[in-house]
C-alpha positions as CSV (number, residue, x, y, z in Angstrom):
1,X,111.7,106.5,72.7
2,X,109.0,104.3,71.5
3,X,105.4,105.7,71.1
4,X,101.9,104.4,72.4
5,X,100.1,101.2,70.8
6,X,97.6,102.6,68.7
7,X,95.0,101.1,71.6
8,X,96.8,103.2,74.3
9,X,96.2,107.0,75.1
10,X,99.3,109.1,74.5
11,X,98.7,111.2,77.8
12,X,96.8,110.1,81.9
13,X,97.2,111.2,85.0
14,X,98.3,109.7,88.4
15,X,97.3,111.7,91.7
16,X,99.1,110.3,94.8
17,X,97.5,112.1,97.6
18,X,99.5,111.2,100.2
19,X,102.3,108.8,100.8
20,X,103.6,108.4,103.6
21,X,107.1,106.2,104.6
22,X,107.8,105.1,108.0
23,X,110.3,103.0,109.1
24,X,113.3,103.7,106.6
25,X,116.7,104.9,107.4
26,X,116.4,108.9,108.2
27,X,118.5,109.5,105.3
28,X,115.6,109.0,102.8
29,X,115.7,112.4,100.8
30,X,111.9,112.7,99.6
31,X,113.3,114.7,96.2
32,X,115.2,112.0,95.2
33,X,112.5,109.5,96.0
34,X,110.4,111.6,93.8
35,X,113.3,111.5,91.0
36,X,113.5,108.2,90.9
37,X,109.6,107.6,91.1
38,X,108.7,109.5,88.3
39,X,111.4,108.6,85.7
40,X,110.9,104.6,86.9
41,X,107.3,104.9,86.0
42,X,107.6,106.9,82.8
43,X,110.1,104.4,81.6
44,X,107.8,101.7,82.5
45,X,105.1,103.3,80.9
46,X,107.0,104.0,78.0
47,X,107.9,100.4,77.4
48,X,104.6,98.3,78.7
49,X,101.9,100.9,78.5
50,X,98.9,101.2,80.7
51,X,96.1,98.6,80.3
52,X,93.7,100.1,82.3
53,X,93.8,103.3,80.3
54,X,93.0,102.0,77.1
55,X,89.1,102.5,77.4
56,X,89.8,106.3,78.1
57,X,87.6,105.8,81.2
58,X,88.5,107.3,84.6
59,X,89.5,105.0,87.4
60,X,90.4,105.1,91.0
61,X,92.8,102.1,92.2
62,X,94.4,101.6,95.6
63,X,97.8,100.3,93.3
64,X,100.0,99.9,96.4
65,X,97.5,97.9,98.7
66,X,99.2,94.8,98.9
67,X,103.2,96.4,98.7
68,X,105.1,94.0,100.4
69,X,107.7,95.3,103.1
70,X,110.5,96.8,101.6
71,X,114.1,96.9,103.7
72,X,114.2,99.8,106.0
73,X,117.9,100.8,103.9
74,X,117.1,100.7,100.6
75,X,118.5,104.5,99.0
76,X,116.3,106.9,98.1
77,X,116.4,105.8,94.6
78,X,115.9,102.4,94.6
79,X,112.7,103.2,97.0
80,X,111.5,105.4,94.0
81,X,111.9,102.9,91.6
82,X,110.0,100.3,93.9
83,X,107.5,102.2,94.4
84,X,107.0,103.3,91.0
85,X,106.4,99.5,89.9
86,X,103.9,98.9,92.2
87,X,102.1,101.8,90.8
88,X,102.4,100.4,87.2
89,X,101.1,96.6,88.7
90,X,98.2,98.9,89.7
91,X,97.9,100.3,86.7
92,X,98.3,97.3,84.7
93,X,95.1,95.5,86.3
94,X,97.2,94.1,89.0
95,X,96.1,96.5,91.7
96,X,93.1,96.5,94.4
97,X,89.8,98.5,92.5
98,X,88.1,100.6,94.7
């Protein structure tokens, strides 16, 4: 498991408010989704870091404006994975500032 650059805080925190999916197959299981969300994202962070977090400073981003459609059958896990790098675009300065 690699460690922070020096530059980078060891710890942040993402709130997701709400997220809401429509128009996937009924067999999404939101757990799973979650699963795969969070251990895609750590991963991520793990390996590129988190550019916008290197001041220390508090932000707000809207990281998934912009998510281009994704196919209604994906599994849960692949959806939790997709989703997870578009929050890490967000959180690597490629997301919408609000």
């Amino acid at each position: 498991m690699s460690r922070p650059a020096p530059d980078q805080p060891e710890t942040f925190r993402v709130d997701i408010g709400e997220l809401v999916l429509t128009g996937f197959a009924r067999t999404i299981d939101p757990d799973r989704v979650t699963a795969a969300f969070e251990a895609e994202l750590g991963r991520l962070v793990r390996e590129r870091g988190v550019p916008l977090a290197a001041d220390g400073g508090a932000r707000a981003l809207d990281v998934l404006g912009g998510l281009p459609p994704l196919p209604a059958n994906l599994t849960s896990r692949r959806l939790g994975q997709e989703l997870a790098r578009a929050v890490h675009d967000g959180l690597a300065g490629r997301g919408q500032a609000r």
